[in-house]
C-alpha positions in Angstrom: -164.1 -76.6 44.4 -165.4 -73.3 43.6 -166.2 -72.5 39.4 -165.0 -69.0 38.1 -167.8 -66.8 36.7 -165.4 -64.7 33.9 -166.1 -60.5 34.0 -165.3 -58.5 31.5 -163.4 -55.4 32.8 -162.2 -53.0 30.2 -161.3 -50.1 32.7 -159.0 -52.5 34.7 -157.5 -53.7 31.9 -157.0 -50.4 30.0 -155.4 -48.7 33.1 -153.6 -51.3 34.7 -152.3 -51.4 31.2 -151.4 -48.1 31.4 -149.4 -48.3 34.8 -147.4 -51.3 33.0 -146.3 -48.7 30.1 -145.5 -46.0 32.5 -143.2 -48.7 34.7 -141.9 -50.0 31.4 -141.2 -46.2 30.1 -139.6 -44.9 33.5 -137.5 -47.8 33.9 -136.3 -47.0 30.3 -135.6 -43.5 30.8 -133.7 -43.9 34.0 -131.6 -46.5 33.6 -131.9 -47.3 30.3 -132.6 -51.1 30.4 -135.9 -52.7 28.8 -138.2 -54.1 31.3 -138.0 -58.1 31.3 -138.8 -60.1 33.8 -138.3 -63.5 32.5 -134.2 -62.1 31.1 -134.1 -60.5 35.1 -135.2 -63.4 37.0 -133.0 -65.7 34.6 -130.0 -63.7 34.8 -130.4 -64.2 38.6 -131.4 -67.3 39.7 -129.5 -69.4 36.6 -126.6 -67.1 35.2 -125.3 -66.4 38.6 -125.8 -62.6 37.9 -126.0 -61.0 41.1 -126.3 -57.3 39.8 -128.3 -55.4 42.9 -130.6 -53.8 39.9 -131.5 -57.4 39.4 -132.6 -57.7 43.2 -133.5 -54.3 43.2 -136.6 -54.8 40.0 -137.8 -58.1 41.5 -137.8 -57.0 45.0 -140.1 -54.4 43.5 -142.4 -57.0 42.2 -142.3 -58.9 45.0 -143.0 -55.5 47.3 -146.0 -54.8 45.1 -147.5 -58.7 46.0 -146.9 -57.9 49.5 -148.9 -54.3 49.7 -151.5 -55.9 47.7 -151.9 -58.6 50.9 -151.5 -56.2 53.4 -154.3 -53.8 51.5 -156.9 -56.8 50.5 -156.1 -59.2 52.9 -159.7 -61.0 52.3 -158.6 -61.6 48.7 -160.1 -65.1 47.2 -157.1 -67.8 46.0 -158.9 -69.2 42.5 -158.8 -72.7 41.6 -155.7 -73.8 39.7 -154.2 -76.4 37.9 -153.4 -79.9 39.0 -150.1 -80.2 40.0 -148.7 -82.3 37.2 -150.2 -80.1 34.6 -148.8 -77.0 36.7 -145.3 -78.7 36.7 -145.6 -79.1 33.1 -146.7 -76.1 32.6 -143.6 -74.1 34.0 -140.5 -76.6 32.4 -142.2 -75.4 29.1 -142.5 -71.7 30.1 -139.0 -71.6 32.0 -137.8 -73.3 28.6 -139.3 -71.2 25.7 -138.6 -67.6 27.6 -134.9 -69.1 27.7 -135.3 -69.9 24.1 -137.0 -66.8 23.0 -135.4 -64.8 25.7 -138.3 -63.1 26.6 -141.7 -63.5 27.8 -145.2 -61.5 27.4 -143.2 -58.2 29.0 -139.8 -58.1 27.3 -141.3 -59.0 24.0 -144.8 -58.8 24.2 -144.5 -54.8 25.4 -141.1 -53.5 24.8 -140.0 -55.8 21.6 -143.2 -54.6 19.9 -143.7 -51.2 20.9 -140.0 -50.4 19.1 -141.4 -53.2 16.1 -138.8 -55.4 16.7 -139.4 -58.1 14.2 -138.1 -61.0 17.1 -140.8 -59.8 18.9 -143.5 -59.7 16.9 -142.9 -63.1 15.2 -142.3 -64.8 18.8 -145.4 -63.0 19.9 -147.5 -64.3 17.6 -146.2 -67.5 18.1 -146.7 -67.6 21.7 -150.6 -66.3 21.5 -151.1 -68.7 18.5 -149.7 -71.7 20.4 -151.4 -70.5 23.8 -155.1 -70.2 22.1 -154.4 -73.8 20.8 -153.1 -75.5 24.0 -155.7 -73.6 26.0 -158.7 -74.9 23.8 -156.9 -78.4 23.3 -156.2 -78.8 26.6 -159.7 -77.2 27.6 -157.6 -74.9 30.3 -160.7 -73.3 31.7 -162.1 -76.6 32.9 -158.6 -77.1 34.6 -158.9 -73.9 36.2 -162.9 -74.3 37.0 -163.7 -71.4 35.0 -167.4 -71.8 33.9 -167.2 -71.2 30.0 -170.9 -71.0 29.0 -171.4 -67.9 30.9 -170.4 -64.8 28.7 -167.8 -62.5 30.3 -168.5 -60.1 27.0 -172.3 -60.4 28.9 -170.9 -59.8 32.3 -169.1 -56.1 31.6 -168.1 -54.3 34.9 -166.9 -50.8 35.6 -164.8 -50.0 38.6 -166.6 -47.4 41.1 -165.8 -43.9 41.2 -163.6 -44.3 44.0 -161.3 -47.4 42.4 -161.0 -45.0 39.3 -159.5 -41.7 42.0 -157.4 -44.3 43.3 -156.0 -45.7 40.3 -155.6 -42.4 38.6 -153.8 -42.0 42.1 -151.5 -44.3 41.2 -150.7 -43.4 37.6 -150.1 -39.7 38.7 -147.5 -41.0 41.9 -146.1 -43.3 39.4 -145.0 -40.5 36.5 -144.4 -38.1 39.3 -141.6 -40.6 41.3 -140.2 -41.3 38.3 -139.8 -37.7 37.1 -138.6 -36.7 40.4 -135.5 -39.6 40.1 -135.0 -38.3 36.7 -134.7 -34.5 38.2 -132.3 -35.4 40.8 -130.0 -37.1 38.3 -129.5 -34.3 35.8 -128.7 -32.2 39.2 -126.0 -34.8 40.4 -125.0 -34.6 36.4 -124.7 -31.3 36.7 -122.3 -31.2 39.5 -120.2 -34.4 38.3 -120.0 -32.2 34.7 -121.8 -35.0 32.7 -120.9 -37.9 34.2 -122.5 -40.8 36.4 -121.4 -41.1 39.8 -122.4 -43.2 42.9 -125.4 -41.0 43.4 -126.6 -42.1 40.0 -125.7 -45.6 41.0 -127.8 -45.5 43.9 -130.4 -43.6 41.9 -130.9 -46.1 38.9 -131.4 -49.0 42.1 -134.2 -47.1 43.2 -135.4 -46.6 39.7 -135.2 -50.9 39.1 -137.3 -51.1 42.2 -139.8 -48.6 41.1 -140.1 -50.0 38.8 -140.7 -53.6 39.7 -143.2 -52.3 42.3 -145.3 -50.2 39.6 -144.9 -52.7 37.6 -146.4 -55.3 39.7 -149.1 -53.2 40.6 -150.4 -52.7 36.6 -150.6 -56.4 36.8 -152.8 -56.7 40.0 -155.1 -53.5 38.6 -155.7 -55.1 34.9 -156.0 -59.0 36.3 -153.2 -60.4 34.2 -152.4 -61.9 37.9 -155.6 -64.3 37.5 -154.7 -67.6 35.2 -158.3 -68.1 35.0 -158.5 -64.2 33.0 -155.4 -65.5 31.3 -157.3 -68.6 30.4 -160.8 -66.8 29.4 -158.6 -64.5 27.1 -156.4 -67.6 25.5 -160.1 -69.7 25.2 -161.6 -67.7 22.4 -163.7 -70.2 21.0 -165.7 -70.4 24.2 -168.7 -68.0 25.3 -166.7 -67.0 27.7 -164.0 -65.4 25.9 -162.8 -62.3 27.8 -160.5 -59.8 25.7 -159.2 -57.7 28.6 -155.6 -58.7 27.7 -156.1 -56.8 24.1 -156.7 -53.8 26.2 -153.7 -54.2 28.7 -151.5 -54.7 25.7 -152.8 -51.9 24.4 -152.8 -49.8 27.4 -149.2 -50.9 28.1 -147.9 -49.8 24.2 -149.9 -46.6 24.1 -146.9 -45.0 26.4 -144.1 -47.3 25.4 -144.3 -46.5 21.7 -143.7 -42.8 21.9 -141.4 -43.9 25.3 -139.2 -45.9 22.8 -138.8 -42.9 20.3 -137.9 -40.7 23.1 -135.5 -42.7 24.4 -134.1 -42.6 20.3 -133.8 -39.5 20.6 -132.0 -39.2 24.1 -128.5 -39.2 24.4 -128.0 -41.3 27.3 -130.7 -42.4 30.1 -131.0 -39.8 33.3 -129.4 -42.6 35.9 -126.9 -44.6 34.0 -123.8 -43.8 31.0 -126.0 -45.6 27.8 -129.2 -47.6 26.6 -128.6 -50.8 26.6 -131.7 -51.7 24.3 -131.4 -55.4 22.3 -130.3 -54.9 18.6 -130.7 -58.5 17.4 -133.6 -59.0 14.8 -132.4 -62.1 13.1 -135.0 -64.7 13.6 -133.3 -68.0 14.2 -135.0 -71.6 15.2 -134.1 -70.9 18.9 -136.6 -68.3 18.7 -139.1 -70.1 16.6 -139.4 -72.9 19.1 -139.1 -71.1 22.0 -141.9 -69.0 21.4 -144.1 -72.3 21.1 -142.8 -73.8 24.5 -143.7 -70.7 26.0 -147.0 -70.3 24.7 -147.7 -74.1 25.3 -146.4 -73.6 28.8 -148.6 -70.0 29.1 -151.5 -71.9 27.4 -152.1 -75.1 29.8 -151.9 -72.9 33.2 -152.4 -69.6 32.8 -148.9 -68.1 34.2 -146.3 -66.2 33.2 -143.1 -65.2 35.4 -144.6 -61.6 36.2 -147.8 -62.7 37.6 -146.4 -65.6 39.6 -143.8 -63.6 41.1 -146.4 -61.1 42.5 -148.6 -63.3 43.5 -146.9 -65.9 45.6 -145.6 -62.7 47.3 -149.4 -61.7 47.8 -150.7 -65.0 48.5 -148.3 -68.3 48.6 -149.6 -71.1 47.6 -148.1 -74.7 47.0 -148.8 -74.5 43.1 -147.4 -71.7 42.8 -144.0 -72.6 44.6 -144.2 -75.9 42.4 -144.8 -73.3 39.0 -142.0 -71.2 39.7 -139.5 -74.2 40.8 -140.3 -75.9 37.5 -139.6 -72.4 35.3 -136.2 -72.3 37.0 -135.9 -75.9 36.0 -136.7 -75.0 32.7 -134.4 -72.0 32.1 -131.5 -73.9 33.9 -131.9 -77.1 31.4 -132.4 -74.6 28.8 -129.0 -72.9 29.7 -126.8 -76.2 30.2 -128.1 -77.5 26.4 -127.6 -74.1 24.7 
């Protein structure tokens, strides 16, 4: 088996973190929903919710996994984790997001960026508990990720052309997004106010958008990688890599100001209202769902975003047994609660 050599990739991370925010604020502004893919994928494949936005967002991840193969079709599958510790791992991450209902996008970008104190407290829960399992559990050896070598050490830049294309990418992103928002104000216009079928059919391509953009942030800043995951959540090791710091970051740089415009917005372009969480109570559910999660997070390195786009981009059997186990999770979750 192959060992992981860790980079450290600050450009990556800070853009791709910036193509999360703009996904996170145009799927916002359109159809006025916060971006969560652990609440989606739940409300699906559990609750029985067959809303076509639902389809429509994780088709959109699942579309960006599929462009990524078809575009780098060379791309290298990194060692995982064995396939009891990957089971494991998933029960406790479909568990806690039930729980916490939320993972690292639902809270960890759009609870925070609007301070939600849920968010911040099951945040910091989930990173606390994922730093310990991962250096408990010693994830990077699971995951064949050479710790001694510094990714700090190892810094690398994209080439000029990676940084045209992903500026490509950022400015196609804003621009589609605009352009949805354009056409609805005209079919408002005409329907004096209200939302009609054209803004129906408008807010589904706006959930797919936004899925696809979405899933492409995650692909440009690495988040798809456990071992990145795992060199981020290792910190005591040499080869702690901070590039998640920077997608955060990148991420909440647009979806801070994105959540006060959308305060100050009467109603989103594609659908009649926001429909942004208003609970801030902090409860045990929450408490000890933010631990499964992060346990869960901690010992493989996955998260429901990431694993969605990538057994898209490249299936492999781990990955099937990861995402079978999180739906095991939430469902168990969901008869107990």
């Amino acid at each position: 088996m192959s060992e992981v050599v860790l980079n450290f990739q600050p450009a990556h991370a800070a853009i791709g973190g910036a193509i999360l925010g703009v996904a996170t604020v145009g799927k916002l502004l359109t159809t006025g929903r916060i971006l969560g893919i652990s609440g989606s994928f739940k409300g699906t494949v559990v609750e029985g919710d067959l809303s076509p936005w639902r389809f429509a967002f994780i088709g959109g991840l699942v579309a960006s996994g599929l462009l990524d193969a078809v575009f780098d079709p060379l791309q290298i599958i990194e060692p995982s984790a064995g396939l009891a510790r990957t089971v494991v791992a998933g029960l406790l991450v479909g568990a806690g997001s039930g729980m916490g209902n939320g993972c690292t996008s639902g809270h960890g970008i759009c609870g925070n960026s609007r301070l939600n104190p849920r968010s911040m407290v099951y945040t910091g829960l989930f990173m606390a508990t994922g730093f310990a399992t991962a250096t408990l559990f010693n994830t990077n050896a699971a995951l064949h990720v050479v710790s001694a070598s510094s990714a700090l050490g190892n810094t690398v830049l994209p080439a000029a052309d990676a940084l045209a294309r992903y500026a490509g990418i950022l400015a196609v992103s804003v621009v589609s997004f605009l352009g949805l928002a354009h056409i609805a104000r005209g079919a408002s216009k005409k329907a004096d106010g209200e939302c009609g079928k054209t803004h129906g059919v408008l807010a589904i391509v706006a959930e797919g958008l936004a899925g696809l953009v979405f899933g492409i942030g995650l692909t440009v800043s690495g988040m798809r990688r456990a071992a990145k995951v795992s060199g981020f959540l290792s910190a005591l090791a040499p080869s702690w890599d901070p590039s998640l710091m920077l997608v955060m970051g990148g991420a909440m740089s647009l979806a801070i100001p994105g959540f006060v415009v959308a305060g100050n917005k009467p109603k989103p372009a594609c659908t009649p209202k926001f429909n942004i969480p208003k609970n801030k109570k902090l409860d045990k559910k929450l408490l000890v769902g933010g631990v499964l999660f992060g346990a869960g997070w901690g010992l493989a390195g996955l998260c429901p975003g990431p694993a969605i786009v990538s057994i898209a981009a490249r299936p492999t059997g781990k990955l099937g047994a990861w995402l079978t186990s999180v739906v095991a999770g939430m469902w168990v979750q969901h008869k107990l609660a």
